[in-house]
C-alpha positions as CSV (number, residue, x, y, z in Angstrom):
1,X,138.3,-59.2,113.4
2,X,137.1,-62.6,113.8
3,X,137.3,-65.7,111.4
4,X,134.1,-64.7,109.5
5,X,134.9,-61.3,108.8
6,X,138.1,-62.1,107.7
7,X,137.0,-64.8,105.4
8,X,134.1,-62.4,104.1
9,X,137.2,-60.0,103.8
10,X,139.5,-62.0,101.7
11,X,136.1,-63.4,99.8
12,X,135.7,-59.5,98.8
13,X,139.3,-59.1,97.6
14,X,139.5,-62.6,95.5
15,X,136.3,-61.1,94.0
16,X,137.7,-58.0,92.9
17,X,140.9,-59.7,91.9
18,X,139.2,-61.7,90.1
19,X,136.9,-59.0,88.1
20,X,139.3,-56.1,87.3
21,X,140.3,-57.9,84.1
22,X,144.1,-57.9,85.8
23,X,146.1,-60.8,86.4
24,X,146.1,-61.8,90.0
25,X,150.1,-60.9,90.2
26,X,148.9,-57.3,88.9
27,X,146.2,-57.2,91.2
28,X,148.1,-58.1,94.1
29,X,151.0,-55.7,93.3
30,X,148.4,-52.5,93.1
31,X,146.7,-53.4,96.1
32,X,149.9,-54.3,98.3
33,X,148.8,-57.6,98.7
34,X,151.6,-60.1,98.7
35,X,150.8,-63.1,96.2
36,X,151.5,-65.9,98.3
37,X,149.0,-64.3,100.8
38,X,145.9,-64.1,98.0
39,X,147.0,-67.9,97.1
40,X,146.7,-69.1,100.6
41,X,143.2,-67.4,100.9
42,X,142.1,-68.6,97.6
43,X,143.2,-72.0,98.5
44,X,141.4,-72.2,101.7
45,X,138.2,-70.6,100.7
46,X,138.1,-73.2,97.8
47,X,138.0,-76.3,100.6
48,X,135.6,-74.2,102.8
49,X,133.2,-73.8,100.2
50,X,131.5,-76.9,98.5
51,X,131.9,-76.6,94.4
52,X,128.8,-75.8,92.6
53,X,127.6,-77.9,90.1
54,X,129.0,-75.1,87.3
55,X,132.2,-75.7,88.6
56,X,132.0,-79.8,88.6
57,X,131.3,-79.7,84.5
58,X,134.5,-77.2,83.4
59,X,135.6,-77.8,80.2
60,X,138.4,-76.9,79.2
61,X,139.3,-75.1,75.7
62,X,142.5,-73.2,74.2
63,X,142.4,-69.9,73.6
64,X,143.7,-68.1,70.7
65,X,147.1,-66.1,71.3
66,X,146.6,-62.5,71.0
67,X,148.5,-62.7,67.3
68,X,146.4,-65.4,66.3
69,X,142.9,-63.5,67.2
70,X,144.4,-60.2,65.2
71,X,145.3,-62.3,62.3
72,X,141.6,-63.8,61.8
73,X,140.8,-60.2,62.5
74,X,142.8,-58.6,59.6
75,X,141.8,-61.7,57.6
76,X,138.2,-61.0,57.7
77,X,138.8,-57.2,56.5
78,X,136.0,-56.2,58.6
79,X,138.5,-53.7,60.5
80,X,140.8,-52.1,58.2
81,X,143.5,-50.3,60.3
82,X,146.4,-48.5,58.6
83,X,149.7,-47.7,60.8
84,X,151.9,-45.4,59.0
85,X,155.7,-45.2,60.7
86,X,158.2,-42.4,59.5
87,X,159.3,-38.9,61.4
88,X,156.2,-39.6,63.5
89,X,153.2,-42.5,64.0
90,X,150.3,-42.3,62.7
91,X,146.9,-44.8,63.1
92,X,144.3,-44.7,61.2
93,X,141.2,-46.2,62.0
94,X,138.0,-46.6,60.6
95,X,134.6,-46.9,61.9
96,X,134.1,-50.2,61.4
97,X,137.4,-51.4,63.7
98,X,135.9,-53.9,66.1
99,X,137.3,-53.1,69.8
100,X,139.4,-56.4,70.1
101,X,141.6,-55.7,66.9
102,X,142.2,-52.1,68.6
103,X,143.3,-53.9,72.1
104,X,145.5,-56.4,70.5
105,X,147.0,-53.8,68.3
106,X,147.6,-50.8,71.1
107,X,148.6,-53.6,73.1
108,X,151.6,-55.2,70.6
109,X,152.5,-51.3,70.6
110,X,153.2,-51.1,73.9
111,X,155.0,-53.9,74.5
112,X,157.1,-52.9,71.3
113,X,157.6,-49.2,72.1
């Protein structure tokens, strides 16, 4: 393999890394990359490639934390959820539940379980 298929190889992976929604560490550990080795390539690509003009105007903004997005969520009442805990779990959701205040509630769960 020479130099350009390797770069267009390592550009392929970074791409993929980058758009399953996983962090890289997750990504890297699936695909039995080692991290240091996807952080070299990333690093190197980046000086091989001259930035965009996209990429010379970031700005830079702070998120809200996952409890802070659910909070506004439940706050707004526009996606009652009820969790009832005794012998057993039970969820109840209604149709109006946006998506996000389903993610950041089965994901509290599982890091709680």
């Amino acid at each position: 393999m020479n130099k350009e298929e390797k770069a267009k190889l390592w550009a392929d992976r970074i791409q993929q890394c980058q758009t399953s929604g996983k962090t890289c560490k997750q990504w890297c550990a699936e695909n039995g990359i080692p991290l240091s080795t996807m952080g070299y390539w990333i690093r190197r690509l980046a000086k091989e490639e001259p930035a965009s003009e996209s990429e010379q105007d970031l700005v830079f903004v702070r998120l809200p934390s996952e409890q802070e997005a659910a909070r506004k969520l439940l706050s707004e009442e526009s996606s009652p959820v009820r969790i009832f805990i005794s012998n057993s779990i039970r969820i109840e959701i209604s149709d109006s539940c946006r998506p996000e205040l389903m993610e950041s509630i089965l994901g509290f769960l599982q890091r709680h379980a």
